[in-house]
C-alpha positions in Angstrom: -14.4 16.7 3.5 -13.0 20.2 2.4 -12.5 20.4 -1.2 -8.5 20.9 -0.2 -9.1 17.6 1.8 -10.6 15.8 -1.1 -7.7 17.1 -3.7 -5.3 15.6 -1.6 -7.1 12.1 -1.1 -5.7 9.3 -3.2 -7.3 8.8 -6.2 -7.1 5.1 -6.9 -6.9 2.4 -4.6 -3.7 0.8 -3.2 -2.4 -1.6 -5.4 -0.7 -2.5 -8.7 -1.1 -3.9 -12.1 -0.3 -7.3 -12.7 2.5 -8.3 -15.1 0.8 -10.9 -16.5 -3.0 -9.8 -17.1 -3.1 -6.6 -16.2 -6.0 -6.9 -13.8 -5.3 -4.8 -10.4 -3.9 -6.4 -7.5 -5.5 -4.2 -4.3 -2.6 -4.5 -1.6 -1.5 -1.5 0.5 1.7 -0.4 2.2 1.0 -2.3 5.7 0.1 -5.6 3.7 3.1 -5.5 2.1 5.3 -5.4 5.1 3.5 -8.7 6.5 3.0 -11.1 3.4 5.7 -12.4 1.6 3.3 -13.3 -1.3 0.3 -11.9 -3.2 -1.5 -13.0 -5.8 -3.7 -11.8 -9.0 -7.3 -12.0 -7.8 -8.3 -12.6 -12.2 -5.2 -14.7 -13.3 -4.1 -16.3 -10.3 -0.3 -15.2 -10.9 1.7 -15.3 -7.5 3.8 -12.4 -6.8 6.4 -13.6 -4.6 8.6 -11.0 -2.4 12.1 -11.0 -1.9 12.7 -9.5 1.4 16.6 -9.1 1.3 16.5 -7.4 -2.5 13.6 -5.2 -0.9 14.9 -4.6 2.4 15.7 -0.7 1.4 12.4 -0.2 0.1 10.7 -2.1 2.8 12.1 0.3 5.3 10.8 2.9 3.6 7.3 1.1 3.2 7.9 1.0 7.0 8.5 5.2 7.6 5.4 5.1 5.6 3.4 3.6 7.7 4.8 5.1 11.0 3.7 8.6 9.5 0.5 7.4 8.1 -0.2 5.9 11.8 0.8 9.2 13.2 -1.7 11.2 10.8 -4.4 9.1 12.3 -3.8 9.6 15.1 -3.6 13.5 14.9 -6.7 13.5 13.1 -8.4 11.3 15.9 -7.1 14.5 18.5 -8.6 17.3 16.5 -12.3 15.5 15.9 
């Protein structure tokens, strides 16, 4: 990878902190769209998701993933 490429790689894993312990919870944009729970892999806390208070941000989750899909895919053409 280019360095150009490398600055503009994520830097941490998907995911978040948990609320509770603080231990990171690795879930990315597409697993969010599909579970409607997730939990702390240290603690055990369940994180549960409430579609209908997400629903704007779950569409967005859902442009997200329609461009990330479409990078790949472009990428995959120019190898």
């Amino acid at each position: 990878m280019t360095d150009k490429a490398n600055s503009m790689a994520p830097q941490t894993a998907p995911g978040l902190p948990c609320p509770a312990c603080g231990a990171r919870i690795d879930i990315d944009v597409r697993e969010l769209l599909i579970q409607d729970s997730f939990a702390c892999p240290a603690c055990g806390l369940t994180l549960d998701l409430d579609r209908k208070r997400s629903e704007r941000a779950l569409r967005a989750a859902e442009k997200v993933v329609v461009a990330m899909q479409e990078i790949d895919d472009l990428k995959k053409r120019w190898r």
